[in-house]
C-alpha positions as CSV (number, residue, x, y, z in Angstrom):
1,X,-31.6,26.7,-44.1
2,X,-31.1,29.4,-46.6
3,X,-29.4,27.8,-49.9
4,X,-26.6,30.7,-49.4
5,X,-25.5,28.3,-46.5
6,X,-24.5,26.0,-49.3
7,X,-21.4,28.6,-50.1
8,X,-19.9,27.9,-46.7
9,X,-16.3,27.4,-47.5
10,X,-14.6,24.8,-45.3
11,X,-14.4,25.3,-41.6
12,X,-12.2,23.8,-38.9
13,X,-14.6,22.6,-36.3
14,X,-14.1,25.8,-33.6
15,X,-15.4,28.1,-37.0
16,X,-18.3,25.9,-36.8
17,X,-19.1,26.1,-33.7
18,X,-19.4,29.7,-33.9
19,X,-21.1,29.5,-36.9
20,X,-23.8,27.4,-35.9
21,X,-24.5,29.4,-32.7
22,X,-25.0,32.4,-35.4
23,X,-28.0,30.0,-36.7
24,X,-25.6,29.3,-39.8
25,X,-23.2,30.6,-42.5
26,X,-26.0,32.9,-44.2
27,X,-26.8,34.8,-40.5
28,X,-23.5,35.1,-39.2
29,X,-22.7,36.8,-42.1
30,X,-25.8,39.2,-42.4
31,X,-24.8,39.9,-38.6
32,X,-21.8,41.5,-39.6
33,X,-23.3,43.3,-43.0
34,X,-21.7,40.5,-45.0
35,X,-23.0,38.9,-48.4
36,X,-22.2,34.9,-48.8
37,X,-21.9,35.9,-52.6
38,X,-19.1,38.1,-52.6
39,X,-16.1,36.4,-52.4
40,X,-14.3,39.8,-50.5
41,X,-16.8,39.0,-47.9
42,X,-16.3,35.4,-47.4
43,X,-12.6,36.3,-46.9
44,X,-13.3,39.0,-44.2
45,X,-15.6,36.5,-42.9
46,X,-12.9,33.4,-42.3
47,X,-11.2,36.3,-40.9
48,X,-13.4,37.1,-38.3
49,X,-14.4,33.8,-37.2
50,X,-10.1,33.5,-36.7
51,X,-10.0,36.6,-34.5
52,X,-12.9,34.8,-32.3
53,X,-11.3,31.3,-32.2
54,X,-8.1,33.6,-30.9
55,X,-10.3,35.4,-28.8
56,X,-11.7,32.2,-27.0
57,X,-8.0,30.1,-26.9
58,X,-6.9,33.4,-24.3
């Protein structure tokens, strides 16, 4: 497990789930050009994973 995993923020339990099919927070975010680190990019992230949780309840 990378140790930028350990800046996850909290996730409801569908995020997760798409998290963890990513192989964890650090990969689904380097799969969508995204650093852990930046705080812009965690946002844009929680954002994504909200438009796939939408995506999936349809």
């Amino acid at each position: 497990m990378p140790s930028t995993d350990a800046l996850q923020p909290p996730l409801t339990s569908g995020e997760k789930e798409i998290v963890k099919s990513y192989g964890g927070w650090t990969p689904f975010m380097q799969s969508f050009a995204l650093k852990p680190s930046e705080k812009e990019d965690v946002q844009e992230a929680k954002q994504i994973l909200e438009v796939f949780l939408e995506d999936d309840e349809k």
